[in-house]
Structure formats: C-alpha cells, structure tokens
C-alpha positions in Angstrom: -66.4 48.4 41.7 -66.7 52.0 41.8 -65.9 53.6 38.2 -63.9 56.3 39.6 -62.3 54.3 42.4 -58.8 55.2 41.3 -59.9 58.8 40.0 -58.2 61.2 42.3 -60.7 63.4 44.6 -58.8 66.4 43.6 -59.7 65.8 39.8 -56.2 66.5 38.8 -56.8 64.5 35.1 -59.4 67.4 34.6 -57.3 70.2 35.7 -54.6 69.4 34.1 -56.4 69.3 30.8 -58.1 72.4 31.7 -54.5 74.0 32.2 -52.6 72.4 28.8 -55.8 72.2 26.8 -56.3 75.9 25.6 -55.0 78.3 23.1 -53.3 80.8 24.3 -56.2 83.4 23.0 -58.5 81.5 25.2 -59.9 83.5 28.3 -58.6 81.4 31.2 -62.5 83.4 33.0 -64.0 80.6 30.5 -61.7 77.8 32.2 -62.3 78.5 35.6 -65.7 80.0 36.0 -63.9 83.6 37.2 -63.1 81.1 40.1 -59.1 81.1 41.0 -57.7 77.5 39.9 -57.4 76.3 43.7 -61.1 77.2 44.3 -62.1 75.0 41.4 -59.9 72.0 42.8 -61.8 72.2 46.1 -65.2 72.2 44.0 -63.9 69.4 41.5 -63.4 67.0 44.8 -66.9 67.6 45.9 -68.2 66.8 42.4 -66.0 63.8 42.5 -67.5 63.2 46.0 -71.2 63.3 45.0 -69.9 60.9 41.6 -67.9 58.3 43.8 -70.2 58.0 47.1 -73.5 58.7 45.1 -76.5 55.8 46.8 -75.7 52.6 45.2 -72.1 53.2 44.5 -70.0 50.4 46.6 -67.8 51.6 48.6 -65.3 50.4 51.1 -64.6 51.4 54.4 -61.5 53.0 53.4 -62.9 54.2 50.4 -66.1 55.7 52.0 -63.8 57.1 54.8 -60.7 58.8 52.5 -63.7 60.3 50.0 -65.5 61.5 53.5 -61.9 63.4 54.5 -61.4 64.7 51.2 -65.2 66.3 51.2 -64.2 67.8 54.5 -60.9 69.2 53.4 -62.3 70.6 50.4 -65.3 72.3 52.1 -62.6 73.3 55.1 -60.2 75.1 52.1 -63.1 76.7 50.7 -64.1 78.4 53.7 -60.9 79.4 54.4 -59.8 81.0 51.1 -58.1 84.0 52.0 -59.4 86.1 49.1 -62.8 87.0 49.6 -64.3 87.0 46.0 -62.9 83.0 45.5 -64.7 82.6 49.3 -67.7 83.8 48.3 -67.9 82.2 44.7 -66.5 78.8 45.9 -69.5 79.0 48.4 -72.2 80.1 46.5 -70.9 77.2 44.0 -70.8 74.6 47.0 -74.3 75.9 47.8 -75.2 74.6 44.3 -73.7 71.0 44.4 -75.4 70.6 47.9 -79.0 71.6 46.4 -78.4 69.8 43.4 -77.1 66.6 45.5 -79.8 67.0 48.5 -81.2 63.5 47.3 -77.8 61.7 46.4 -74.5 61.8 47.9 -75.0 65.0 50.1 -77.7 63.8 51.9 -77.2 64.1 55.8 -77.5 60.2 56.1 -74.9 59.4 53.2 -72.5 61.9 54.1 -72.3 60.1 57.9 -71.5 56.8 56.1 -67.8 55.7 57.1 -67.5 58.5 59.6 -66.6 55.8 61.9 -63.1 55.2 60.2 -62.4 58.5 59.1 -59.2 59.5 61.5 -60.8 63.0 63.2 -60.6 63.7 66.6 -64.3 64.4 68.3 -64.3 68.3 67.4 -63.0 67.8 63.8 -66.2 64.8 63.4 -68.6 67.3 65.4 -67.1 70.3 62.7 -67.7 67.5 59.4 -71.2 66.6 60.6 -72.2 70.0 61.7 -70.6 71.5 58.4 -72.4 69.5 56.0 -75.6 69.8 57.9 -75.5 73.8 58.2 -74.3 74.0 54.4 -77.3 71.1 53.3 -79.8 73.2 54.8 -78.9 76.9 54.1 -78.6 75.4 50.6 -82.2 74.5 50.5 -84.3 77.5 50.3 -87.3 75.8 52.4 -85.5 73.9 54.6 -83.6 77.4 55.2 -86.2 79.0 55.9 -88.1 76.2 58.0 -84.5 75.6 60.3 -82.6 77.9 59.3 -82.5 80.3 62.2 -82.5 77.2 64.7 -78.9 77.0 64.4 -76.4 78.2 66.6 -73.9 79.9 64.4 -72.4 82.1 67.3 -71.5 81.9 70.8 -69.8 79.3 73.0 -72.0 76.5 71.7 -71.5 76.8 68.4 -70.9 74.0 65.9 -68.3 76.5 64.4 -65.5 77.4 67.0 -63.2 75.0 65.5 -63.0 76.9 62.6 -60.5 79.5 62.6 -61.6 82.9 64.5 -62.0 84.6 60.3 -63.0 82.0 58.6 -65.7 81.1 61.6 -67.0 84.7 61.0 -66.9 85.1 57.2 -69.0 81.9 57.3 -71.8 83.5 59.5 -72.2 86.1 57.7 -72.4 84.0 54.5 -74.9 82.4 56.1 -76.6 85.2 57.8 -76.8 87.1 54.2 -78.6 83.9 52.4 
C-alpha cells in the first residue's frame, strides 16, 4: 500500500500548515519561495506525484490514473497562470522536479502508466503525453540540446494547439528561451 495513498495531490496538510504555522513577523517570500500560494499548490501535486507514483510504488488503476490527471492539471494550471512572474517561476521550478525526477516517476515510460483509464478525450491524452515529453526533455540540458529543436512547437501540427492561444505562446517562448 502506497504511504501517501490517502494524501491529497494538492498537498493541502502542507499548505495549510504553511499558512497557520508562522508568526506574523515571518516573511510569507520565506513560505512560498517568492512563488504566489496557488503556484506552490500546482508544484506540491507534482512532488506528491513523483512521491506516490515513484517505480516500485503500487499503484491501482484508479490510483495510477487520478495521480496521472492531477499531474496534468497541475502542469495545465501552471502554464496557464495569468501572471507572468508565477508562469515563469512555477516553470523554471517544474523544470527542476522533471530533472530531478528524469529517472523516477517523471520518466516518459512511468508517466504513460494508467493513461488507459484516465477519462481525456484523444487531444487532451495527445496534450498529457506530448506535455510531459516536451517539458522532460527541455528539462534535460543534453537531451535539449540532442532533441530539442526536433519538436514542433508551432504551426498546425503542433502537440500544443490545445492549449489556449496565450498560454500556447508563452510556453514557446519558455521553451525557445531555455
């Protein structure tokens, strides 16, 4: 059995602490990393994420599938922060947990486990698959540089035109930028 199988992706235990835990003369930049509170959710569920689906860790299929949608909603929110500064933060963060997890739980072949039960339509699974493999790669600086500029990130065949039209264009140039 999983030892956080009743933890909840969004961390909420933690945040909450983090929230009722300090003095008032703490600096709330110590809290949340001079990361908005929301941004720092979305980061806690991928931590969870590369906890709870981590190789070895059993996993249901409904398990393995709801961790799967709440990696994708996570990495979905962060792209689409509105302010730029938490965009870019919460992404050069994710960019961090992927390179630190390339081996583990955010390798391309454990991230597809359970994508077979998780409820997406074709273009939402071909937008989690492609999602995880663009940010795995651009967050490892050889494999970047190695496949990096094989990708598609514009145009009609894109992986990403079922992200918004902004959020789709913040992205690439995140990515063209790394």
């Amino acid at each position: 059995m999983s030892k956080n199988k009743n933890r909840n992706p969004y961390g909420q235990e933690d945040v909450a602490e983090a929230v009722v835990a300090p003095t008032v003369s703490e600096d709330l930049n110590q809290i949340y990393g001079g990361r908005s509170p929301m941004i720092n959710a979305h980061l806690q569920v991928v931590r969870n994420y590369c906890e709870a689906m981590a190789p070895g860790v059993p996993q249901t299929d409904t398990e393995g599938a709801n961790w799967n949608m709440s990696l994708f909603n996570a990495i979905l929110s962060i792209i689409s922060a509105e302010d730029v500064q938490d965009f870019s933060e919460g992404m050069d963060e994710l960019f961090m947990i992927f390179a630190s997890n390339s081996r583990g739980a955010l390798q391309l072949t454990y991230t597809q486990r359970f994508i077979d039960k998780m409820m997406l339509n074709e273009e939402q699974l071909n937008l989690y698959t492609s999602l995880l493999h663009i940010i795995g790669t651009f967050a490892d600086q050889k494999s970047k540089h190695l496949y990096g500029q094989h990708f598609r990130l514009e145009g009609e065949h894109s992986p990403l035109n079922a992200l918004p039209a902004e959020s789709r264009e913040r992205l690439v140039y995140y990515l063209n930028r790394q």
